[in-house]
C-alpha distance (Angstrom), angle and dihedral (degrees) to the residues before:
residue distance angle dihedral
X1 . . .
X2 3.85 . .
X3 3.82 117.0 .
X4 4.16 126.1 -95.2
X5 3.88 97.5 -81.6
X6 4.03 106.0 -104.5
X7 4.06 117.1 -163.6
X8 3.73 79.5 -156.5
X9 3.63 97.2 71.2
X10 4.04 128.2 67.0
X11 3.50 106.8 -107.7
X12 4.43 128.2 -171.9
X13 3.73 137.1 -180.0
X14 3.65 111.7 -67.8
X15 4.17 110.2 -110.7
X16 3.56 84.3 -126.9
X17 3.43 100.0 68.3
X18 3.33 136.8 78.4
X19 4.04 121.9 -160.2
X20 3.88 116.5 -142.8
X21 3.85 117.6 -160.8
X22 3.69 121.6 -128.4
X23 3.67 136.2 163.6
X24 3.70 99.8 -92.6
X25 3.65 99.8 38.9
X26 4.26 128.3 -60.5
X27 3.94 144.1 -50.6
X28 3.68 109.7 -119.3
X29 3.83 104.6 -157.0
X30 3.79 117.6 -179.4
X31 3.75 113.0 -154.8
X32 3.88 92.6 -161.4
X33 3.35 105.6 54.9
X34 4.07 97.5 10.2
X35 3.87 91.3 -125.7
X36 4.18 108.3 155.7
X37 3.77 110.6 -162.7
X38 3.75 116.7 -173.4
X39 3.77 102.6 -132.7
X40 3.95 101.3 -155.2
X41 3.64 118.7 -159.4
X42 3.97 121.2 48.6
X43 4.23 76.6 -131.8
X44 4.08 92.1 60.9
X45 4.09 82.9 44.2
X46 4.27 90.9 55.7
X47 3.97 92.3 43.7
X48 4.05 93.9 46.5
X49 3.78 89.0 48.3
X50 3.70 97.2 42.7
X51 4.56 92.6 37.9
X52 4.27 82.6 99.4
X53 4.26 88.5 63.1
X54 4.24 93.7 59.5
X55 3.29 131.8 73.2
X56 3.83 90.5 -131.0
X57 3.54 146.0 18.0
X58 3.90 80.1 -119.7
X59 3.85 92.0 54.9
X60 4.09 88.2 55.2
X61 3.37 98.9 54.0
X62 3.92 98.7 47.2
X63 3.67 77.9 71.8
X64 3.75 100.0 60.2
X65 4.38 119.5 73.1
X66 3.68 113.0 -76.2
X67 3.30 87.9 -132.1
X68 4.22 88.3 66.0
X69 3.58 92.3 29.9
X70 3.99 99.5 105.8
X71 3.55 89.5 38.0
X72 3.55 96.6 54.4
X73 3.85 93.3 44.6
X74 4.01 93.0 55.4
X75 4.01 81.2 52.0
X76 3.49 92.2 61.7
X77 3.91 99.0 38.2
X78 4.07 82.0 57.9
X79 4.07 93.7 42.9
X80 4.05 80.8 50.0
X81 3.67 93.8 46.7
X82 4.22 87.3 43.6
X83 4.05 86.5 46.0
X84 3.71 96.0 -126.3
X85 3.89 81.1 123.9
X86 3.68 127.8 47.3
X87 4.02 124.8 -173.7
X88 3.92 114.3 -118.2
X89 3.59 127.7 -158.4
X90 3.93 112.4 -89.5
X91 4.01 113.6 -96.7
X92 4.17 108.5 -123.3
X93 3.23 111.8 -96.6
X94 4.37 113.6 -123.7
């Protein structure tokens, strides 16, 4: 069972999944546990992809509107919950 999801931590794309393209967003298709999660803004689909660059989940989504902020955060708690996400250790910072 994944981990409470933790804006704190660094999080990235789990290896396991694979992220499909589509006109309103992505598939998310987990070939561990065969989850597919309907990621559902081609915004959510650039901050999952790019979660691996920040330090923290936190970092990522000060990127992203404020207006779509919250929404975008409960997305990842779920994608976390779903393990499509997975946190990483923080890189040292120079």
């Amino acid at each position: 069972m994944p981990a409470p999801f933790d804006a704190a931590r660094p999080y990235r794309l789990n290896p396991c999944v694979a992220l499909r393209p589509e006109p309103f967003g992505a598939l998310a298709y987990h070939f561990g546990n065969r989850r597919l999660s309907f990621l559902k803004a081609p915004e959510l689909v650039a901050l999952v992809g790019d979660l691996g660059r920040y330090g923290s989940a936190r970092e990522a989504l000060a990127e992203v509107p404020e207006k779509r902020r919250d929404a975008f955060g409960r997305a990842l708690a779920s994608l976390a919950a779903a393990d499509m996400i997975v946190p990483t250790e923080a890189e040292p910072q120079p």
